[in-house]
MARMAR-304754 format. One record per residue (C-alpha): residue number from 0; x, y, z. Coordinates in Angstrom, 2 decimals, decimal comma. Layout:
<recs>
seq|u|v|w
NUM|X|Y|Z
...
</recs>
This chain:
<recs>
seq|u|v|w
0|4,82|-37,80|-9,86
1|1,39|-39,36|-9,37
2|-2,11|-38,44|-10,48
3|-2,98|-36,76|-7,99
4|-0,29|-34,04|-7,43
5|-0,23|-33,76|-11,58
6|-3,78|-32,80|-11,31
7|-3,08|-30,03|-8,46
8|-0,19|-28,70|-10,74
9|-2,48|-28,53|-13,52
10|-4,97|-26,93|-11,68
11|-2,37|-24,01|-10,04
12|-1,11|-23,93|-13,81
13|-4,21|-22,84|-14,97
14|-5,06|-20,38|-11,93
15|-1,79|-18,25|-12,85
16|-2,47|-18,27|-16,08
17|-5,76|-17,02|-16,11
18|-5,06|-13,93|-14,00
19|-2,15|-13,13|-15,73
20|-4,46|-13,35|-19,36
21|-7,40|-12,24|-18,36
22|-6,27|-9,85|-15,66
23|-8,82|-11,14|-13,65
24|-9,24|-12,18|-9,87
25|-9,24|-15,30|-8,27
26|-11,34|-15,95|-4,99
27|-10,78|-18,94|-2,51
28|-11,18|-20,11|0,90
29|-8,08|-19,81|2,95
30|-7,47|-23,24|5,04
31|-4,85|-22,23|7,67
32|-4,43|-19,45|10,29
33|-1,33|-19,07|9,06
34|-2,29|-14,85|8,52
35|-4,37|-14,11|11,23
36|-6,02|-11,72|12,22
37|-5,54|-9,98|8,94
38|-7,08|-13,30|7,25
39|-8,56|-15,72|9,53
40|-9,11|-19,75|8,85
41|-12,37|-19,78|6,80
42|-12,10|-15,96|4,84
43|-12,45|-16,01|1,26
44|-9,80|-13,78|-0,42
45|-9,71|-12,13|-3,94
46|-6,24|-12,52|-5,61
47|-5,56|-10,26|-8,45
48|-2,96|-10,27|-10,82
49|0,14|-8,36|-9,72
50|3,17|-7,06|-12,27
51|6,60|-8,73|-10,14
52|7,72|-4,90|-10,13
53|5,04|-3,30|-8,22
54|5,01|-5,59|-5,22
55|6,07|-4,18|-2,35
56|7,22|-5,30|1,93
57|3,69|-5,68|3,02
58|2,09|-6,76|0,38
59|-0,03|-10,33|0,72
60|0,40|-12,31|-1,97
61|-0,75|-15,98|-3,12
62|2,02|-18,36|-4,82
63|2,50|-22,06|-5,41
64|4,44|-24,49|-2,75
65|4,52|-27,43|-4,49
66|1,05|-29,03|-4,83
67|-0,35|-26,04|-2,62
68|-1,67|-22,82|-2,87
69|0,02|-20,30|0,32
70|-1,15|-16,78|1,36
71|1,74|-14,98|3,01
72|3,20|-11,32|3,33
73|6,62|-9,85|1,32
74|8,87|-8,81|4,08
75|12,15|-8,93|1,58
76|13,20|-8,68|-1,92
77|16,28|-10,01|-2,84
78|18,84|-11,53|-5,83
79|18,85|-15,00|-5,94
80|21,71|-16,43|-8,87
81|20,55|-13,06|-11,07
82|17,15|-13,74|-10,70
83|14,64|-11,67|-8,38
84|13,03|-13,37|-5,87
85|11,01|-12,51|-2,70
86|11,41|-13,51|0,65
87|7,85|-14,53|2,45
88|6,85|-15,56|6,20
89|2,87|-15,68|7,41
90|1,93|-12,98|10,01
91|1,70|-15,69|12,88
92|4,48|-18,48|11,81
93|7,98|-18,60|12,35
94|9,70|-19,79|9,52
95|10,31|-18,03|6,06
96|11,12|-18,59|2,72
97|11,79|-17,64|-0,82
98|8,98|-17,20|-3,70
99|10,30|-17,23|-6,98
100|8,11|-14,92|-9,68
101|7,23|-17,95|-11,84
102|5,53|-19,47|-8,55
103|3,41|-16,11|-8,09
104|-0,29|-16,32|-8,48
105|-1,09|-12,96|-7,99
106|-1,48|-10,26|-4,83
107|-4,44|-10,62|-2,06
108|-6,43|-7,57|-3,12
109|-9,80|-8,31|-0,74
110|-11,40|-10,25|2,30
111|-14,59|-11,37|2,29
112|-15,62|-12,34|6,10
113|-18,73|-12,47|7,24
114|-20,65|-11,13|4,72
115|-18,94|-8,14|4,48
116|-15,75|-7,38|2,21
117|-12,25|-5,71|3,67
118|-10,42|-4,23|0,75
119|-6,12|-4,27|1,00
120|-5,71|-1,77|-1,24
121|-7,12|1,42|1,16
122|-4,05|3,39|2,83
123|-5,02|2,08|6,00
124|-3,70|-1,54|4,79
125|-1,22|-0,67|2,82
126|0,09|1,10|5,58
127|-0,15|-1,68|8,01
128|0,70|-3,34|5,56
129|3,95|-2,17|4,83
130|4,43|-1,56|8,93
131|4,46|-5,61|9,09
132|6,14|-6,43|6,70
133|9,42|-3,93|7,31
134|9,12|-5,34|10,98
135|9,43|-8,87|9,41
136|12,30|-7,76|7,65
137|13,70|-5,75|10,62
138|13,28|-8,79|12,81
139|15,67|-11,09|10,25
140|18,73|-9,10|10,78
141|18,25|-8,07|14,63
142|16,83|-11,58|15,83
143|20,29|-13,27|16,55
144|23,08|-10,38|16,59
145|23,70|-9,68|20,28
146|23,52|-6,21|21,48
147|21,30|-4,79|18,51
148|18,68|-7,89|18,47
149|18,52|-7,11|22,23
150|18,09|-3,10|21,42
151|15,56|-3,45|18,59
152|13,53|-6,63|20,49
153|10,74|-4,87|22,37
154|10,00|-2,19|20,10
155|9,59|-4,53|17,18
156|7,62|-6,49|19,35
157|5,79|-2,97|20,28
158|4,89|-2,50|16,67
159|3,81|-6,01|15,69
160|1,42|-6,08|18,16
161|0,20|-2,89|18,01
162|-0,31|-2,66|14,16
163|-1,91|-6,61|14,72
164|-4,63|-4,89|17,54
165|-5,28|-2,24|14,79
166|-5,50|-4,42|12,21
167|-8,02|-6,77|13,91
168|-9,92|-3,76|15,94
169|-10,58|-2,63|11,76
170|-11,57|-5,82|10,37
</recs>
């Protein structure tokens, strides 16, 4: 490993470990569009510390990807070799994948944009939220399976970009 990605381990390292001490929050600038509209390219977000237990589909959470820090949204929870794991996919990319707890930073708690601040934890977002991420999770099972992929299709599609419009009309 070189320098360079020892210093950005080091520096993750000690970002996890200080929320889960201190029980603080994090804040950084998100880099990617990865979660828009929800959090756009250039939004600073708050990331609190979050108990593996409590998270739930929906939730946005912040974990390590090898030498980088990702913002994406729970849509599964699964068993992976006895262990738990989640499964995670941003709100506008295709792919997914798996976040194992000792990669978790913590969960995206807040927004700032624009000099105002968007809190996640009203019940309008967690509701939305949740709405998402069970769509995201809905999606995975129906998307290549024939007669039920074609059944479920446009309504999923119904409620992604309706709860999206909401979403964005409220930010």
């Amino acid at each position: 490993m070189d320098t360079r990605k020892e210093e950005i381990q080091l520096v993750l390292g000690e970002m996890r470990q200080e929320l889960c001490e201190k029980g603080g929050a994090l804040s950084f600038k998100i880099v990617s569009g990865s979660m828009s509209p929800v959090i756009r390219e250039g939004d600073l977000v708050r990331v609190t510390r979050a108990e593996v237990s409590r998270l739930r589909i929906g939730d946005i959470v912040a974990f390590r990807d090898g030498d980088r820090v990702v913002v994406h949204r729970i849509f599964g929870r699964s068993r992976l070799n006895g262990r738990l794991v989640f499964r995670q996919r941003g709100d506008t990319v295709g792919g997914s994948g798996i976040i194992r707890p000792e990669n978790l930073i913590g969960r995206v708690s807040s927004i700032e944009r624009g000099g105002g601040e968007i809190s996640l934890d009203t019940p309008w977002y967690r509701v939305t939220g949740a709405l998402l991420g069970w769509r995201m999770w809905l999606r995975r099972f129906t998307h290549n399976t024939g007669f039920l992929g074609t059944l479920f299709r446009y309504p999923l599609k119904l409620v992604w970009l309706l709860t999206r419009k909401v979403i964005f009309w409220r930010s």
